[in-house]
N, C-alpha and C positions, 0 to 999 in steps of 0.2 A: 433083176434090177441092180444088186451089188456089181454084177461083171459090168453091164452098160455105166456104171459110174465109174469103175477103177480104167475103161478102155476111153471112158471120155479124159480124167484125169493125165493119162498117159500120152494121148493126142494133145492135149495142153501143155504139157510139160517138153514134147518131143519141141513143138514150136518152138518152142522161142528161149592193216597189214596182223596176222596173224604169226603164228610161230615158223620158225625162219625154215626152219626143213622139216617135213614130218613125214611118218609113213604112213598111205593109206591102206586098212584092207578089209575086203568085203566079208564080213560077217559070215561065218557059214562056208566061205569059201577059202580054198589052198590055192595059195598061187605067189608071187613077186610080190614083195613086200619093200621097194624102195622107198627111200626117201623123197620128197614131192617139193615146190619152190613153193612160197611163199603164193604167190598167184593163184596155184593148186587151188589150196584151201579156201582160200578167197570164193572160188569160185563154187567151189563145193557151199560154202555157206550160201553163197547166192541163187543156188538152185533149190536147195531147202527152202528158202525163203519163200522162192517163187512157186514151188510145192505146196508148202503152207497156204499161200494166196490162194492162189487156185481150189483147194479145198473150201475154205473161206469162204469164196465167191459161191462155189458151188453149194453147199450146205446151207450157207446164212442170203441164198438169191442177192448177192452183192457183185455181179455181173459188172455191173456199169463201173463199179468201183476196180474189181481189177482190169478193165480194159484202159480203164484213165490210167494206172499202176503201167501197163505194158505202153502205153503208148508214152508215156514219160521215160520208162525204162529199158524201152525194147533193145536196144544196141547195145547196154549192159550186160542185159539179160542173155542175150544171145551171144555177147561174148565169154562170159561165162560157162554157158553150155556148152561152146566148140571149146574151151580149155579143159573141162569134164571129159567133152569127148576125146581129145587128144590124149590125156593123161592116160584114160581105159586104152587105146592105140600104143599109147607109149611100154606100157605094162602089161598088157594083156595081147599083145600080138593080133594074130588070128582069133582071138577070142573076145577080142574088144567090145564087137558089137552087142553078142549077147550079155557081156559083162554092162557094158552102159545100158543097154535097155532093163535089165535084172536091177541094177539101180534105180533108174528110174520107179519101176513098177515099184519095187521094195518102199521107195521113197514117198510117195501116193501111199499107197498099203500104210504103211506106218502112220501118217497125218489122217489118212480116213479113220483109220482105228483110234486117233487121240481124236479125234472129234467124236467117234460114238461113245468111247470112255467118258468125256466132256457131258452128255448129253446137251442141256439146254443149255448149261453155261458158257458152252462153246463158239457162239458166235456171239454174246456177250462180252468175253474173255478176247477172241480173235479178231473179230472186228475193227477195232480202234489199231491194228496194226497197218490197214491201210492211212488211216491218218497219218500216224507216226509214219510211214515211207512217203507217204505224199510231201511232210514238212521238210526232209531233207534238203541240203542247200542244192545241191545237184547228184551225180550220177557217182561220184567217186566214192560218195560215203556209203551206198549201197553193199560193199561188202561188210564195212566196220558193222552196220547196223546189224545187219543178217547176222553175222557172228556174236554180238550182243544178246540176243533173243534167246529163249530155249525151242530151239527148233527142231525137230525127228532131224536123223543122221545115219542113215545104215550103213555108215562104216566108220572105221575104226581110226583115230590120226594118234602116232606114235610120234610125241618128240625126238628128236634127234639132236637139234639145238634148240634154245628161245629165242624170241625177241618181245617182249610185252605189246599185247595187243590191244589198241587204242579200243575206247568206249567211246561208243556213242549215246550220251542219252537221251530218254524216249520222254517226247513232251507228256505222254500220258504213262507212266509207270503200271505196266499191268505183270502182276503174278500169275505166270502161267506154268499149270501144272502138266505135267508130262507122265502118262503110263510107260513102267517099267518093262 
């Protein structure tokens, strides 16, 4: 049952301003450790985010709720994933692919194990973030928000320069806790 959920979450996730340069790198792994633009990251938050949801949906049966989430956000979302995917292209060469899919999965992985840490509180707790993305004015604040949240992150971002990154706040303030 765990595998059919992490292979459903991973099918989910394949679908579909922050500090000014940072480096990313994957947890566990040796490899290119550049610096990344600003968009990078961005887009990194925004796939967590959509990790998160997805979880979400799946665990708390709020289905309908993230499919109004994608269809408000799809071309976001999806441009965020190709800058994900690019960046793994960019850095990892010939290893890109299974670098972006080991993210991914790792990215699932992580958010499924903070919802069984969670147990019940978890979609309690999680829930109301679809709200909070629904009120958004439109599509651009979607990374500031995601960046906002405490969201799973299986990798690592090394400043290199700053630039202060805007808040967005959440019309429902929720303390969300995160296993270490």
């Amino acid at each position: 049952m765990r595998r059919l959920t992490l292979l459903t979450l991973a099918g989910l996730l394949a679908a579909g301003p922050a500090p000014a340069h940072v480096r990313v790198h994957m947890h566990g792994v040796k490899g290119p450790d550049p610096c990344t633009e600003p968009d990078d990251r961005a887009a990194f938050d925004v796939m967590s985010l959509k990790s998160e949801l997805t979880v979400t949906a799946l665990a708390c049966h709020q289905q309908d709720k993230y499919n109004e989430f994608m269809r408000a956000y799809h071309p976001a979302v999806m441009d965020a994933d190709r800058k994900v995917e690019n960046y793994f292209k960019r850095v990892y060469g010939r290893k890109s692919q299974s670098m972006h899919d080991e993210y991914i999965t790792t990215l699932a992985s992580a958010d499924e194990q903070d919802g069984l840490t969670n147990g019940t509180a978890f979609c309690g707790e999680y829930s109301e973030m679809f709200d909070e993305v629904m009120s958004l004015h439109d599509a651009s604040e979607l990374p500031d928000y995601a960046h906002s949240q405490a969201l799973a992150q299986p990798v690592s971002f090394k400043t290199c320069a700053s630039v202060p990154v805007k808040a967005v706040p959440s019309r429902h303030h929720v303390t969300r806790r995160k296993s270490t």
